[in-house]
N, C-alpha and C positions, 0 to 999 in steps of 0.2 A: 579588473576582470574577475569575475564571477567562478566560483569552483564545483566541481561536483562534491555531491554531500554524502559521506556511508552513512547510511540510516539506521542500517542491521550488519551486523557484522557475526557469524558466526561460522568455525571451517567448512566449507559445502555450501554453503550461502550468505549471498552477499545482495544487499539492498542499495542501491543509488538513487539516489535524488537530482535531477535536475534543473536550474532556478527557471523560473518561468520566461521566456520569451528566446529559449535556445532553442533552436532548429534540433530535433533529435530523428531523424531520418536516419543518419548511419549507425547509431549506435549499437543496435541489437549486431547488426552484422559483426559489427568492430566486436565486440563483445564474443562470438561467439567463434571467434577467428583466433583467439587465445586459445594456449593448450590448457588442456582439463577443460574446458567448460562444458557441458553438456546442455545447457539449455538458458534461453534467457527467456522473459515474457517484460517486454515495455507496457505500462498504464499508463496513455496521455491522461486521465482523468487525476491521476495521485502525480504525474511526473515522475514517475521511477521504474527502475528496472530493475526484475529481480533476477538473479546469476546463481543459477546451480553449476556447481563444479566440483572436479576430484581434489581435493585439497594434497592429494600425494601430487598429482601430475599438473597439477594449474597455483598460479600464484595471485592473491587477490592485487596485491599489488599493481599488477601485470594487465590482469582486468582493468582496474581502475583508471590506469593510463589510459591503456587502452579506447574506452569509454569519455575519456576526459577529451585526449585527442579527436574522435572524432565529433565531438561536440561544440570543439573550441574553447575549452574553458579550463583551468587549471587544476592540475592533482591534488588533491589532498595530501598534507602531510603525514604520516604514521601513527597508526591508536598511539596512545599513552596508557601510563600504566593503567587507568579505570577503565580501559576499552572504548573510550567514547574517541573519534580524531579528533585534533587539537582543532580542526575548523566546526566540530561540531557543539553548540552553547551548551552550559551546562545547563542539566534538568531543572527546572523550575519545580518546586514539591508540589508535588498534585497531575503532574505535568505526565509522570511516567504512565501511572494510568493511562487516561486519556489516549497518549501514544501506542500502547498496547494494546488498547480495544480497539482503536484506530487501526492498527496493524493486523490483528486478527479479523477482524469484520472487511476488510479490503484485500486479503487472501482468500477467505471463504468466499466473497464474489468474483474472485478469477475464476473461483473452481466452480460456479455456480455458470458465470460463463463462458465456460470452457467448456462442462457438462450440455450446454443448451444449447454449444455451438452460435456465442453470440446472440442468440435471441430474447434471451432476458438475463438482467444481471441480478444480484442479490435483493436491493430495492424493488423491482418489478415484482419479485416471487413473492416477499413477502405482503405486499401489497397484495395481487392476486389472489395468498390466502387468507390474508382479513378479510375482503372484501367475500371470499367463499365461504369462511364462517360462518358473517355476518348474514348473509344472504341464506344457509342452512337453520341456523338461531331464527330468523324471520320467519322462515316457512312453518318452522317444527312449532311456531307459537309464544318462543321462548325470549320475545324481544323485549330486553329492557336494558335502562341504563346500569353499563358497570363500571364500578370503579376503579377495578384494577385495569382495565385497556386504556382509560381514560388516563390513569397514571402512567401508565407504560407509555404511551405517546407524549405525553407533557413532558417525563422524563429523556426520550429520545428529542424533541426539538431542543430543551435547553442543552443538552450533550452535545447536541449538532451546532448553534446556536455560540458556545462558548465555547469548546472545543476544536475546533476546524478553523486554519488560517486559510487568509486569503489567498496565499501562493497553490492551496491544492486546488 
């Protein structure tokens, strides 16, 4: 049987991961049926759900079950001393990166669609402004090959490319 995963653990919030092919229908409910929590936001696209809560009046704990329960799959056992739980692998060096940019850039597109009320997420925006650049640069005359965008995207497919597992 399959467990939920802490992804991020910090007091006030808490990140869960869910392994791919769980039913996650109840969970935000389940989750937010706990005391302290104040809010949760599920991503079927990452599988996780993030959990703001009062760390005075909510216990992550408690969440976690919670969440576990109604997903059918088993709790995790308690961080260890390095904060990471004992079901979560240790970092691979290179690895934390990676994870942190990943984490950062997949908050900033909740907030992205959240702000746009679903209608575009992070990917779409930024898309829309290259291409409005691009399409301003054209008109103004100013069209020619550059290097730096050409880098910046070469550099984002191998990022995306190496970095992103198959379960997100």
């Amino acid at each position: 049987m399959s467990a939920v995963h802490i992804a991020h653990d910090i007091p006030g919030r808490l990140r869960l991961r869910l392994p791919s092919g769980v039913a996650a229908d109840d969970i935000q409910a389940a989750a937010n049926a706990e005391r302290g929590v104040i809010t949760s936001t599920w991503s079927p696209r990452t599988r996780s759900l993030l959990v703001l809560y009062d760390p005075e009046a909510g216990d992550r704990d408690a969440i976690t079950a919670a969440v576990a329960g109604a997903a059918g799959l088993e709790t995790p056992t308690s961080p260890t001393t390095n904060g990471h739980s004992s079901t979560t692998p240790t970092p691979v060096p290179g690895a934390t990166l990676a994870l942190g940019v990943r984490q950062m850039f997949g908050e900033l597109d909740q907030r992205v669609q959240r702000g746009s009320r679903g209608l575009v997420g992070l990917a779409g925006l930024v898309t829309a402004s290259l291409a409005a650049w691009a399409l301003t640069e054209f008109v103004r005359g100013r069209a020619a090959p550059l290097a730096w965008s050409s880098a910046l995207w070469y550099a984002h497919g191998l990022f995306r490319d190496y970095n992103t597992s198959a379960s997100d």
